[in-house]
C-alpha positions as a printed Julia matrix, in Angstrom:
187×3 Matrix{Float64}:
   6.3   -15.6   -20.13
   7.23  -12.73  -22.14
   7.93   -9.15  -20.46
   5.58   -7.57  -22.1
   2.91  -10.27  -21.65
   3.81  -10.34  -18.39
   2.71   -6.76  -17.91
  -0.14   -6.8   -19.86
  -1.36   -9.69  -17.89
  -1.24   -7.56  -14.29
  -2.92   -4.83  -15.47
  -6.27   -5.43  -13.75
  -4.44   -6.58  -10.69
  -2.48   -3.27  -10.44
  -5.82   -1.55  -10.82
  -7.38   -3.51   -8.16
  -4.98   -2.96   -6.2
  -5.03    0.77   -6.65
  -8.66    0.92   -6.12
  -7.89   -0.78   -2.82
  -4.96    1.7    -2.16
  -7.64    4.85   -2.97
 -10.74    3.38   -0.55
  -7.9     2.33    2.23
  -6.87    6.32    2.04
 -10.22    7.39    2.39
 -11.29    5.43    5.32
  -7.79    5.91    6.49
  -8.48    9.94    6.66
 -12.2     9.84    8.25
 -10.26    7.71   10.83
  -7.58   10.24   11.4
  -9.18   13.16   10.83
 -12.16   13.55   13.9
  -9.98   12.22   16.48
  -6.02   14.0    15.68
  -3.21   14.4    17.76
  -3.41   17.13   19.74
  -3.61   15.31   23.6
  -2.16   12.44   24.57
  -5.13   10.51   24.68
  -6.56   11.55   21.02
  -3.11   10.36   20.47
  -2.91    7.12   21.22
  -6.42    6.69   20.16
  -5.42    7.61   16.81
  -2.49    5.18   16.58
  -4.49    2.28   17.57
  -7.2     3.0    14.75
  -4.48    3.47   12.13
  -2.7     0.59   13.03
  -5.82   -1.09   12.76
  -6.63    0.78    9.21
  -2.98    0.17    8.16
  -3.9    -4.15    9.12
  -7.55   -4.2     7.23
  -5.39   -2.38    3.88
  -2.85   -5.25    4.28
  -5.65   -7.45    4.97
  -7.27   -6.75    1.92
  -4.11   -6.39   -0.91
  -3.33  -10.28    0.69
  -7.11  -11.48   -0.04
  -6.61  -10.28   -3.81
  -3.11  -11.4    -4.44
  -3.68  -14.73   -2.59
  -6.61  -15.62   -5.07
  -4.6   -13.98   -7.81
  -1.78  -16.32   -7.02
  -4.35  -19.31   -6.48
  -5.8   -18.96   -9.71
  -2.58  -18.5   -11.73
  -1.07  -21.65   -9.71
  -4.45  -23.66  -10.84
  -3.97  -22.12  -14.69
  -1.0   -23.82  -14.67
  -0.91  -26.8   -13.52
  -3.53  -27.09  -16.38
  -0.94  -25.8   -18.65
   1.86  -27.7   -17.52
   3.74  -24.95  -16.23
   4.39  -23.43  -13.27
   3.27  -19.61  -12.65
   5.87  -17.1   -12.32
   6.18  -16.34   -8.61
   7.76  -12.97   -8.98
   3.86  -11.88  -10.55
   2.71  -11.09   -7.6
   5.78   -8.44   -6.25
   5.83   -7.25   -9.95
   1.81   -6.04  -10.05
   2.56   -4.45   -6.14
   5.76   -2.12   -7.8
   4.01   -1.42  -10.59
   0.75   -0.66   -7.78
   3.21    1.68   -5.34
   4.54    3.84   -8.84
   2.13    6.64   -7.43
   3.02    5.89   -3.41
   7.03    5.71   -5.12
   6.34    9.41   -7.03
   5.38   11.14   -4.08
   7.55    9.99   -1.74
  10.76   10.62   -3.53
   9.68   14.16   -4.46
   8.4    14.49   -1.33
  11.66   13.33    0.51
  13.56   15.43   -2.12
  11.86   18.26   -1.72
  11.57   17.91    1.84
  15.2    17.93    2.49
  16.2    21.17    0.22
  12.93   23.19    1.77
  14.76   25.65    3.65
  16.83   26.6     0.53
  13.96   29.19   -1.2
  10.49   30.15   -0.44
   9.59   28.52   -3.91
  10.95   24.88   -2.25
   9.24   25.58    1.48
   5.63   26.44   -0.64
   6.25   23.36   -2.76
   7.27   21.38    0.85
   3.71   22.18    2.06
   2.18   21.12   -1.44
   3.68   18.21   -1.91
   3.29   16.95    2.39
  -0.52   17.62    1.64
  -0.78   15.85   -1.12
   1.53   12.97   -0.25
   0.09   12.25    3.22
  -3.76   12.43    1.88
  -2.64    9.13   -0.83
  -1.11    7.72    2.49
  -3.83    8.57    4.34
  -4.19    5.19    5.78
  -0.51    5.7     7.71
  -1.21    8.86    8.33
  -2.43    8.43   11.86
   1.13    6.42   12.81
   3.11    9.23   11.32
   1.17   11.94   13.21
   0.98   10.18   16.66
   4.89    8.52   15.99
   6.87   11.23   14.41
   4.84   14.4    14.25
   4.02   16.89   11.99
   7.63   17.73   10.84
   9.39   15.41    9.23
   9.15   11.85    8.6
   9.55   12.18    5.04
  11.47    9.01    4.89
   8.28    7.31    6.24
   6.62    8.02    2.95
   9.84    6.04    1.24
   8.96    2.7     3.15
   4.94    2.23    2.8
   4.93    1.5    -0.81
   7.94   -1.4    -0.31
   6.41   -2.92    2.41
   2.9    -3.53    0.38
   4.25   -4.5    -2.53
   6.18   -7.14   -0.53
   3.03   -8.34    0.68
   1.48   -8.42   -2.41
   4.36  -10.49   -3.99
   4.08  -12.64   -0.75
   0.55  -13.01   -1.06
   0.78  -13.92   -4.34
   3.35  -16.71   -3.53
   1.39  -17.97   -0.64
  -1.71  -17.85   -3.14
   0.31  -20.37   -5.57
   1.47  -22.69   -2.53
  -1.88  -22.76   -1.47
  -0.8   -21.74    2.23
  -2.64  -19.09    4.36
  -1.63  -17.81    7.7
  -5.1   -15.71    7.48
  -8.18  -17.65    7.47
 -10.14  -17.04    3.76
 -13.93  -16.42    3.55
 -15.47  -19.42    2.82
 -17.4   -19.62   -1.06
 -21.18  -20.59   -0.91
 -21.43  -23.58   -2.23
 -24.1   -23.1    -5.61
């Protein structure tokens, strides 16, 4: 399969798989958000709900990208071919390109903050804006790390789900699950 093919091919699963990323940081904020940090208890309550959010988000990128995989692996074997297992991985970068924006600026910017005003105002901006389209981890960064810093954090979220989509995806082609799949009503 061609390059370009290839990407024009994932372009609805990189959408889907936004759309999951944008509902995830929604419910991941009205999680966070009533209960906070600020005792130890509303503390450890958070953690446990984001870990939770943090498992139905990973829970729901491996539903897609097993089917995904599942119906690519049934394509072609009807083809004669086998799918490209890397499909999968490729549609979760392409997926993380806005979690991969943020972070690095955020990271960057992060680290030269106390250099100007202009760098600490952008600092604030940019740790806003980048833990609201994490907002599903942001509970484990504010009950793990804090606050301040962390910025790495935002550097490893976006890896570790499009690993998962690439090893969904795989799994999806195999026709092995770990995670037991809703069963189809039978027409």
């Amino acid at each position: 399969m061609e390059n370009k093919s290839l990407i024009k091919s994932i372009g609805g699963d990189i959408w889907k798989l936004i759309q999951t990323h944008i509902v995830m940081l929604i419910f991941g904020v009205m999680v966070y958000l009533p209960v906070g940090v600020e005792t130890e208890n509303r503390r450890i309550l958070t953690l446990v709900f984001s870990i939770l959010t943090v498992i139905f988000y990973y829970y729901l990128i491996d539903l897609y990208m097993w089917d995904v995989g599942a119906r690519d692996a049934v394509s072609a074997r009807g083809a004669g071919t086998k799918p490209n297992i890397f499909k999968g991985f490729i549609a979760g970068l392409f997926a993380a390109i806005p979690d991969m924006v943020l972070g690095i600026a955020f990271f960057i910017i992060n680290h030269y903050r106390e250099y100007s005003d202009g760098l600490s105002a952008a600092n604030g901006v940019f740790a806003l804006i980048t833990q609201t389209w994490e907002g599903m981890f942001m509970g484990i960064k504010m009950s793990l790390i804090g606050k301040s810093g962390g910025a790495w954090f935002y550097l490893v979220t976006p890896i570790i789900a499009a690993a998962l989509a690439g090893f969904s995806y795989f799994c999806g082609t195999k026709e092995f699950t770990v995670i037991p799949r809703p069963k189809k009503a039978k027409e």
